[in-house]
NULO-181774 format. One line per field, with one value per residue (C-alpha): residue number from 1; residue in three letters; x, y negated, z. Coordinates in Angstrom, 2 decimals, m for minus. Layout:
<sites>
k <- (NUM ...)
r <- (ALA ...)
east <- (X ...)
north <- (Y ...)
up <- (Z ...)
</sites>
This chain:
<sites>
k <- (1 2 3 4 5 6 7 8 9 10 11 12 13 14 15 16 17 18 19 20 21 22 23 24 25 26 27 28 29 30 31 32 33 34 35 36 37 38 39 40 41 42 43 44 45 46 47 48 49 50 51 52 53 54 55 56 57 58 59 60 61 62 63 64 65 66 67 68 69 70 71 72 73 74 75 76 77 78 79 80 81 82 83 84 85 86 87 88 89 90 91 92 93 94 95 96 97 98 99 100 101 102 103 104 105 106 107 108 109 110 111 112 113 114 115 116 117 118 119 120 121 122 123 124 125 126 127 128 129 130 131 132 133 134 135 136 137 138 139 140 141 142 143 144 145 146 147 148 149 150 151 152 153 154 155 156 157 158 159 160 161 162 163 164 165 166 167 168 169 170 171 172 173 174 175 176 177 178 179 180 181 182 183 184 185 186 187 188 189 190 191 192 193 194 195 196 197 198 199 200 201 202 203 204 205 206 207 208 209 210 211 212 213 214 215 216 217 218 219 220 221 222 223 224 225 226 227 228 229 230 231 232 233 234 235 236 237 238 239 240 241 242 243 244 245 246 247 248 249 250 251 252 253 254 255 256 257 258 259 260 261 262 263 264 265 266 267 268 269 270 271 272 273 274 275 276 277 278 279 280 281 282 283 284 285 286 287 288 289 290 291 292 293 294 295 296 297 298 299 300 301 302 303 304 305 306 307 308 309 310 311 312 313 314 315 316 317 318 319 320 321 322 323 324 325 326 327 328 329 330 331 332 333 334 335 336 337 338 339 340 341 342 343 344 345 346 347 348 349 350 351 352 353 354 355 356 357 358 359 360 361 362 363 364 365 366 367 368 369 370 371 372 373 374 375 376 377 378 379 380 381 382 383 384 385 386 387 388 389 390 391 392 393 394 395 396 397 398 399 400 401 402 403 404 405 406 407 408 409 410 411)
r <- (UNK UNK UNK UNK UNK UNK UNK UNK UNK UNK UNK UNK UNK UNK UNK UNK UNK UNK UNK UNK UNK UNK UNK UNK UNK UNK UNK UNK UNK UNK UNK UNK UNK UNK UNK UNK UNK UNK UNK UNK UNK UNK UNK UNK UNK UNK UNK UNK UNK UNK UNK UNK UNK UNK UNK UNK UNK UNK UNK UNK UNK UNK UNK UNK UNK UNK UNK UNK UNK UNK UNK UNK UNK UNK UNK UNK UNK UNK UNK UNK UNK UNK UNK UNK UNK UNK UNK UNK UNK UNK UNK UNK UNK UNK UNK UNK UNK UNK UNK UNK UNK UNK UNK UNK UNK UNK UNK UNK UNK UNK UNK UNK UNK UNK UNK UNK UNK UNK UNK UNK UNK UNK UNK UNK UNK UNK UNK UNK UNK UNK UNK UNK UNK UNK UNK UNK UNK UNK UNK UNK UNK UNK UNK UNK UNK UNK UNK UNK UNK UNK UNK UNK UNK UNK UNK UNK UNK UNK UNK UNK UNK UNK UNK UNK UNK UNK UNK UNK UNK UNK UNK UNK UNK UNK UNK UNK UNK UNK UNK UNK UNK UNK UNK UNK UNK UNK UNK UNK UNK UNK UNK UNK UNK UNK UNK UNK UNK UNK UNK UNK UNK UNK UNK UNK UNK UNK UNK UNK UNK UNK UNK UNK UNK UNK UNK UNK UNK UNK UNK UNK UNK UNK UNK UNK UNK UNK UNK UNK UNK UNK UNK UNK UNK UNK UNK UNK UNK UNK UNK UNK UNK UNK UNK UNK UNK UNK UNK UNK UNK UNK UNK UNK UNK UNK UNK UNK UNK UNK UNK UNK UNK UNK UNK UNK UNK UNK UNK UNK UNK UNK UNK UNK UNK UNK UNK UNK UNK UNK UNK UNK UNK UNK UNK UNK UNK UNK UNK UNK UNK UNK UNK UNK UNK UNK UNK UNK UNK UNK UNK UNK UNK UNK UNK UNK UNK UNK UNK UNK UNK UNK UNK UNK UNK UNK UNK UNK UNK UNK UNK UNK UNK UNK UNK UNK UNK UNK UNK UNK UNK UNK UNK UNK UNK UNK UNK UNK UNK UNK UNK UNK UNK UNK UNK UNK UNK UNK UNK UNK UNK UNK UNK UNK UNK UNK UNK UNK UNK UNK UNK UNK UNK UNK UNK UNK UNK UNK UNK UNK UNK UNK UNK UNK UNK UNK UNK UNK UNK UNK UNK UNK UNK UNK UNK UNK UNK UNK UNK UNK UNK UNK UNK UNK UNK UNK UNK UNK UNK UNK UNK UNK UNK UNK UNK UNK UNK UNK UNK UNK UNK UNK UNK)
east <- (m1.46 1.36 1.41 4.52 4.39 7.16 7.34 9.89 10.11 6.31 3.20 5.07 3.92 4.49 2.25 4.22 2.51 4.85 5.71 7.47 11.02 10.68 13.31 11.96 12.67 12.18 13.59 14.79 11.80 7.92 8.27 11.30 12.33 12.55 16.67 16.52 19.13 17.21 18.34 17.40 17.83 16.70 17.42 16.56 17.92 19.52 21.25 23.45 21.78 18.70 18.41 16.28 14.65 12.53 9.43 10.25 7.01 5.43 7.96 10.98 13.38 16.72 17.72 18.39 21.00 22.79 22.84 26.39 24.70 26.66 25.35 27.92 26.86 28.33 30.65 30.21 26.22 25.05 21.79 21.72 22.30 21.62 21.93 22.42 23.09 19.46 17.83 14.25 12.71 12.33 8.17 6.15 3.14 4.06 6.61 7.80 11.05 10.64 12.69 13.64 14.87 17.46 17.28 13.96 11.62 8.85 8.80 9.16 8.60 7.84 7.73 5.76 7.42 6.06 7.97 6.68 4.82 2.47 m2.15 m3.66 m5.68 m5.25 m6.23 m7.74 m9.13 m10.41 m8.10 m4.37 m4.68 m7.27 m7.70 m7.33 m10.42 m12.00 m14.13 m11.82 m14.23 m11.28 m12.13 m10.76 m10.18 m9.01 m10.82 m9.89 m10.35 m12.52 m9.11 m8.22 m7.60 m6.65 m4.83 m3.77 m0.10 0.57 4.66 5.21 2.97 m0.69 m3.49 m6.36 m7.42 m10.58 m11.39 m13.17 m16.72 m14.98 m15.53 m13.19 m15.51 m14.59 m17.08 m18.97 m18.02 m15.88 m15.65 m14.09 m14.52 m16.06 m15.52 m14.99 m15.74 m12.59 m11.83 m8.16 m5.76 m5.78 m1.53 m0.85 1.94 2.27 0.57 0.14 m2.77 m2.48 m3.63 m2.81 m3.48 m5.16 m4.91 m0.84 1.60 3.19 1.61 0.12 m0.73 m0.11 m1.14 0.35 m2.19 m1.27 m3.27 m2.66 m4.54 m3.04 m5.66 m3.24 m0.37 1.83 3.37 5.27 3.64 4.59 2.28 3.79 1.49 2.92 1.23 4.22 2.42 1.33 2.83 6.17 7.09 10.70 10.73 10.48 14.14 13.97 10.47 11.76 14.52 12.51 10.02 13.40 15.03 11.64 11.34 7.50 5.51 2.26 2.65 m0.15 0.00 m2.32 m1.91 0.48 m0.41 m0.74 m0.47 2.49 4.36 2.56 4.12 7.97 8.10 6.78 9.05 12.56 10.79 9.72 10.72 9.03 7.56 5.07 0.86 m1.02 m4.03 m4.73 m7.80 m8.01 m8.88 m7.31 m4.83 m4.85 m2.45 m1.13 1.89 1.77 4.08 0.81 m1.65 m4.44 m7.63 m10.72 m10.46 m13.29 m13.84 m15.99 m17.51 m15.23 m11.87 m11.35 m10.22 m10.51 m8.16 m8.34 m5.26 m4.73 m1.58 m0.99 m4.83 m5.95 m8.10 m7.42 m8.78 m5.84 m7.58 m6.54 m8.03 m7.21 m9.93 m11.00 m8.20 m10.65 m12.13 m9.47 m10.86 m7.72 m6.40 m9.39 m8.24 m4.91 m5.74 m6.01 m8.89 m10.28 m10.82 m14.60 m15.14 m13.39 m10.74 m8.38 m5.91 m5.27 m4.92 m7.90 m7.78 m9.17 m8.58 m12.24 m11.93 m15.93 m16.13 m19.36 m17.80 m14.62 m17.37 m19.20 m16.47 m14.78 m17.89 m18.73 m15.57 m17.62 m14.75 m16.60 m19.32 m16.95 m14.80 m18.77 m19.37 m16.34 m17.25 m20.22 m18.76 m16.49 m16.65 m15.56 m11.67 m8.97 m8.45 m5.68 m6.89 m4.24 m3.60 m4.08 m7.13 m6.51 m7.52 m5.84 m5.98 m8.36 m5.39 m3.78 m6.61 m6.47 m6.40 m2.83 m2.31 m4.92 m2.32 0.09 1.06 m1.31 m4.27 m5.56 m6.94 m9.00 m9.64 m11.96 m12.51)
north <- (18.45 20.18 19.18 19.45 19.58 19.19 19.21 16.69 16.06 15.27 15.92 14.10 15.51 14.62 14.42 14.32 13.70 14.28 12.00 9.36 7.70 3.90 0.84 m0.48 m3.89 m5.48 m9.40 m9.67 m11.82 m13.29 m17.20 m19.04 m22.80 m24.68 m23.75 m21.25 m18.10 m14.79 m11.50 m9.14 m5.39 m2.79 0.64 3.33 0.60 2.56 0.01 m2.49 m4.92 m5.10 m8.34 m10.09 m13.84 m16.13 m17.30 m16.60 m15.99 m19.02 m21.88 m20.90 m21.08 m21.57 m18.83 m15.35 m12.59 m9.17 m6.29 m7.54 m11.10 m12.62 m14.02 m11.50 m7.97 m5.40 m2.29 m0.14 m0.66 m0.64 1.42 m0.07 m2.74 m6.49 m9.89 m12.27 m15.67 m16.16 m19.53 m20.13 m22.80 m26.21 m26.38 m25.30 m22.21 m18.46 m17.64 m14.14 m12.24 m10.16 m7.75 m7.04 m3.81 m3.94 m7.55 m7.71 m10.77 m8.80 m7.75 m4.32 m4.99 m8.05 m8.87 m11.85 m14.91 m17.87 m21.18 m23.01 m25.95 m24.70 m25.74 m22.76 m21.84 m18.10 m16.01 m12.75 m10.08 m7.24 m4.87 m5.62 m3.84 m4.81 m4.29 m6.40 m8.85 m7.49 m9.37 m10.98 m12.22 m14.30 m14.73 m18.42 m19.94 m23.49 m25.61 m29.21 m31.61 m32.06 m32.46 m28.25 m26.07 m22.40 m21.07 m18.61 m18.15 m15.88 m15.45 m18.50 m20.75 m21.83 m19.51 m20.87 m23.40 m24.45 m26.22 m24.89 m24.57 m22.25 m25.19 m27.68 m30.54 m31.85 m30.83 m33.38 m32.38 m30.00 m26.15 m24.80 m21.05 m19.16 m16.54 m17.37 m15.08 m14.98 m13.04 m11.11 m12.07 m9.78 m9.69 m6.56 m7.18 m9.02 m12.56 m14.62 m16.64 m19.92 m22.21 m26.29 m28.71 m32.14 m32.37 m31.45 m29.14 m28.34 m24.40 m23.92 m20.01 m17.42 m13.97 m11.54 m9.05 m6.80 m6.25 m2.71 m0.34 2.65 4.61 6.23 5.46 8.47 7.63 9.57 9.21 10.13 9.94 10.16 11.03 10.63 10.74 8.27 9.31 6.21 3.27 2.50 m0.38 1.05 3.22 1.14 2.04 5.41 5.36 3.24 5.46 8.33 6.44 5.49 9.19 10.72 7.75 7.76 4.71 5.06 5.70 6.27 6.56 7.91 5.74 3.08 0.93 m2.39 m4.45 m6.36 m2.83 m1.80 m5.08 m4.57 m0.64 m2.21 m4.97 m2.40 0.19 m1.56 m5.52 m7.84 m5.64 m3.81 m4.05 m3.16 m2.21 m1.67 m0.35 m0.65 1.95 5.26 3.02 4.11 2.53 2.35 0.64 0.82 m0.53 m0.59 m3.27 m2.45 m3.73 m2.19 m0.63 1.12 2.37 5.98 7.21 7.14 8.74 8.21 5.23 4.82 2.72 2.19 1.58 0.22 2.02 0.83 m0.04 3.11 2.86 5.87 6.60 6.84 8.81 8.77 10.39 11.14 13.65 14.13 16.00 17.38 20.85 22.07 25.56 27.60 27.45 29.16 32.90 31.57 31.14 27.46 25.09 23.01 19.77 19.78 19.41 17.79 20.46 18.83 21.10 23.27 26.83 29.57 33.05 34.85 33.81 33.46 35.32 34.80 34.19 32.19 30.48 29.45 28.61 26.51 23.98 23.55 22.42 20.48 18.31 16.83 17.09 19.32 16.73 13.69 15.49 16.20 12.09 11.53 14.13 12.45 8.76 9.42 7.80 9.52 7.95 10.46 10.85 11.87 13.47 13.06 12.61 14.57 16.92 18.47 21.72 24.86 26.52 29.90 31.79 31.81 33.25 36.60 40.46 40.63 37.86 39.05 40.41 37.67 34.33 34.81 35.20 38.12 40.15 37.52 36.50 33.64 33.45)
up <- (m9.88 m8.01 m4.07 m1.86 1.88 4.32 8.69 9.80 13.73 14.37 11.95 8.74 5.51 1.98 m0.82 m4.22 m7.78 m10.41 m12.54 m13.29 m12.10 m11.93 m10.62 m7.98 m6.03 m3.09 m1.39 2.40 3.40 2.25 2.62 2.19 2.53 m0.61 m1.79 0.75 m0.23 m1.31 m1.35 m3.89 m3.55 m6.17 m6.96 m10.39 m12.81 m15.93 m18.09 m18.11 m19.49 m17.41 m15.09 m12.75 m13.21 m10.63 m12.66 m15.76 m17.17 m15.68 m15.10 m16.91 m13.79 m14.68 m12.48 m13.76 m13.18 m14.15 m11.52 m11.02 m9.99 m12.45 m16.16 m17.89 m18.58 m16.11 m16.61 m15.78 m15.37 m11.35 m10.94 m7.03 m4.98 m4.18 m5.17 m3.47 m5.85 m5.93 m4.55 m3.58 m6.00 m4.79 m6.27 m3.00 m3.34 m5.11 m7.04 m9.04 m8.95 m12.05 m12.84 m16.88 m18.38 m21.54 m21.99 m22.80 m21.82 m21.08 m17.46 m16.02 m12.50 m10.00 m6.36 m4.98 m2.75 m1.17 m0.47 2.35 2.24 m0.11 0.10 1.21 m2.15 m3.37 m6.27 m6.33 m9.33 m8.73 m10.57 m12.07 m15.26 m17.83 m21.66 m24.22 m24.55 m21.31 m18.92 m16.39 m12.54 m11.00 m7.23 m5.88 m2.28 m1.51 m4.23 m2.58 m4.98 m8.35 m10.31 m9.12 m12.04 m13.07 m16.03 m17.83 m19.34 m21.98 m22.81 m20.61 m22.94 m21.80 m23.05 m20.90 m18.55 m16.72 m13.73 m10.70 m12.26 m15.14 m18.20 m19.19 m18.09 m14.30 m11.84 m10.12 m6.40 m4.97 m5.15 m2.45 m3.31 m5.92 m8.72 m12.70 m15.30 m18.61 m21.11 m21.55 m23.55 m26.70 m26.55 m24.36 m21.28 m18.22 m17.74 m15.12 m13.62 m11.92 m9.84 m9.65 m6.95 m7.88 m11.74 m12.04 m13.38 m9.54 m8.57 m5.70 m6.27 m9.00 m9.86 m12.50 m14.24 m17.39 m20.33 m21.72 m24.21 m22.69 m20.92 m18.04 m16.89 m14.94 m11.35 m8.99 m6.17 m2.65 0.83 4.00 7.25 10.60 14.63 16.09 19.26 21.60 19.55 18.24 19.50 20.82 17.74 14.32 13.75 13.68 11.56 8.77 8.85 7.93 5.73 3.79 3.45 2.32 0.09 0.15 m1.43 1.08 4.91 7.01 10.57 13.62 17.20 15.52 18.24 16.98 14.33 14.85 15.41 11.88 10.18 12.08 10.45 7.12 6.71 7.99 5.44 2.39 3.00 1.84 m1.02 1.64 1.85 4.98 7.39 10.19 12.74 16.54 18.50 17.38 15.78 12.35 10.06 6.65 4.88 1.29 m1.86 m3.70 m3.27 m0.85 m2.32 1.23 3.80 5.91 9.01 8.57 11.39 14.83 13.84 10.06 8.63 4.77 2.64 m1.31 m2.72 m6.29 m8.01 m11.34 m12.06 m10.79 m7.18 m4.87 m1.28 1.29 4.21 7.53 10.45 13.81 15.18 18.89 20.67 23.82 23.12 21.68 21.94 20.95 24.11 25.87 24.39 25.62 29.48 29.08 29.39 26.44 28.16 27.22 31.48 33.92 34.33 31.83 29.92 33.12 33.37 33.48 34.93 33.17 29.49 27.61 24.51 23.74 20.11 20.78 23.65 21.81 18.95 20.51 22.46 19.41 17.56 20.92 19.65 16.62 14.41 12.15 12.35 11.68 8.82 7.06 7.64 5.80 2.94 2.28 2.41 m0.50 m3.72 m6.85 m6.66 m6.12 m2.52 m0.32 3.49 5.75 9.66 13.00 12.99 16.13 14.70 14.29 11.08 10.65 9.28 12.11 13.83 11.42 12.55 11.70 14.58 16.84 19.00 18.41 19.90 23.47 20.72 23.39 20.39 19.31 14.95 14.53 10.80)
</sites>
């Protein structure tokens, strides 16, 4: 694995896994009004004859279109830009815009949408990719009447269905919430899970899963970590702008602020085709293209989020570690802020190696980064954010004399 890094205005780093190239898509909102226009931007597409469909794979909507936005093939072929001919269905609950390569029927790429005036039941699994035959737990919410079912669609023709108490025999009262146990289809691709109100054909909420024997699947993968440095509320602008030029799919950010400022930077950065979280306190955040499937708080300053990218759970890290006793400033004639003298000036500097020692360890950010050690599970796991630490090799004889170090090397 070959890692990049790069400094851009304040503590922004990349983290790049080669890989990869993929088209990639995204609409101008979340929820539309039945009819309602949508806008459909996309990028990386390579041939002519790749187009774009709403619900294709579950409802056969009439609606589908070239890159051009027209039902004739372009040329010369457009590898970005947007469409805007689309209209939201009239059906309330959650649709698909699914993108097609060539002119295949067998999607590439998707991007959920609600229309409004959808029940409030949802679906949930607890992965995306599964192999054929495998054990499928489908999680449930809004179970309202005894005539509720789920199903599965295979090609756009029904593969499964079972009502709330996972049989085809009606239950005798109502489930509200619970979690069915299935079986994947054996046909490898994208299918979709489904959910119907009452006993009829009109979807209240949908899910798309693939089925796949292939045991890895290679992403380019970029993580962007950024200290936006007491909110952003004036600032979303100029983050998304960055977020877009480094073209990162995972963003993590240290004292974000809030979460409505977290949801304005996701929406200008990714649209509608964004997942977040969010922590008080520190406010740690993360935007992410990728579904987020936990996140957990660990210990005071970390914040751990697992991210599912292409069936494969990783742990986004992001911690913002205690900025007082910040002991490399004592050989420098300033104080560490572990009293009440703040960050102010000290005649005479303390070079002390056990002095300087033993403020910095007063910080605990040893202790916290050792909490977060041990908290990990065995997913891969990207460490990023605002340590508040200098690094030892900066502290080296051939510095000692350096940068106000006042001869000291702290190993």
């Amino acid at each position: 694995m070959k890692t990049t890094c790069y400094t851009i205005i304040f503590l922004i780093s990349i983290f790049s896994v080669k890989g990869q190239n993929i088209p990639t898509i995204s609409l101008d909102k979340e929820i539309y009004q039945p009819n309602e226009a949508i806008i459909v931007s996309f990028s990386g597409l390579k041939h002519p004859t790749d187009w774009f469909g709403i619900d294709y794979i579950s409802v056969r909507d009439s609606q589908w279109y070239y890159s051009n936005g027209l039902k004739s093939v372009p040329n010369p072929s457009i590898s970005k830009g947007k469409i805007k001919k689309f209209k939201a269905p009239s059906t309330p609950g959650r649709h698909v815009m699914a993108f097609y390569e060539y002119s295949s029927t067998k999607i590439k790429l998707f991007v959920y949408f609600d229309v409004a005036g959808s029940v409030e039941k949802t679906l949930s699994l607890d992965k995306l990719i599964f192999k054929p035959g495998e054990k499928i737990a489908v999680s449930f919410t809004g179970g309202a009447s005894t005539d509720d079912w789920i199903g599965i669609d295979v090609n756009s023709r029904s593969y499964d269905w079972f009502y709330l108490n996972g049989t085809r025999t009606k239950p005798v009262t109502v489930i509200p919430n619970g979690t069915l146990n299935h079986t994947a289809p054996l046909l490898e691709g994208f299918h979709s899970l489904q959910f119907y109100a009452k006993g009829n054909y009109l979807m209240a909420s949908n899910l798309i899963f693939e089925v796949s024997s292939i045991k890895e699947t290679e992403v380019d993968l970029k993580v962007l970590g950024l200290n936006i440095w007491n909110t952003a509320a004036k600032e979303s602008n100029y983050i998304a702008n960055i977020i877009k030029a480094t073209d990162v799919d995972i963003a993590i950010f240290t004292e974000i602020g809030s979460r409505s400022s977290l949801n304005n930077i996701a929406l200008k950065s990714f649209g509608s085709n964004n997942h977040i979280g969010y922590f008080e306190g520190h406010g740690t955040g993360i935007i992410s293209k990728y579904r987020i499937t936990k996140q957990t708080r660990i210990g005071e300053y970390s914040a751990l989020f697992e991210v599912d990218v292409l069936g494969t759970k990783i742990n986004v890290v992001g911690c913002h570690l205690n900025y007082k006793c910040y002991a490399s400033y004592l050989p420098r004639g300033y104080n560490s802020s572990c009293d009440t003298g703040g960050f102010g000036r000290i005649n005479p500097a303390i070079t002390d190696i056990s002095t300087i020692s033993r403020q910095n360890l007063q910080s605990g950010r040893k202790d916290e980064m050792e909490i977060l050690i041990t908290a990990l599970n065995d997913n891969p796991t990207i460490i990023i954010g605002d340590f508040n630490e200098p690094s030892h090799q900066d502290w080296t004889e051939d510095t000692k004399n350096k940068f106000d170090h006042n001869g000291v090397v702290y190993q």
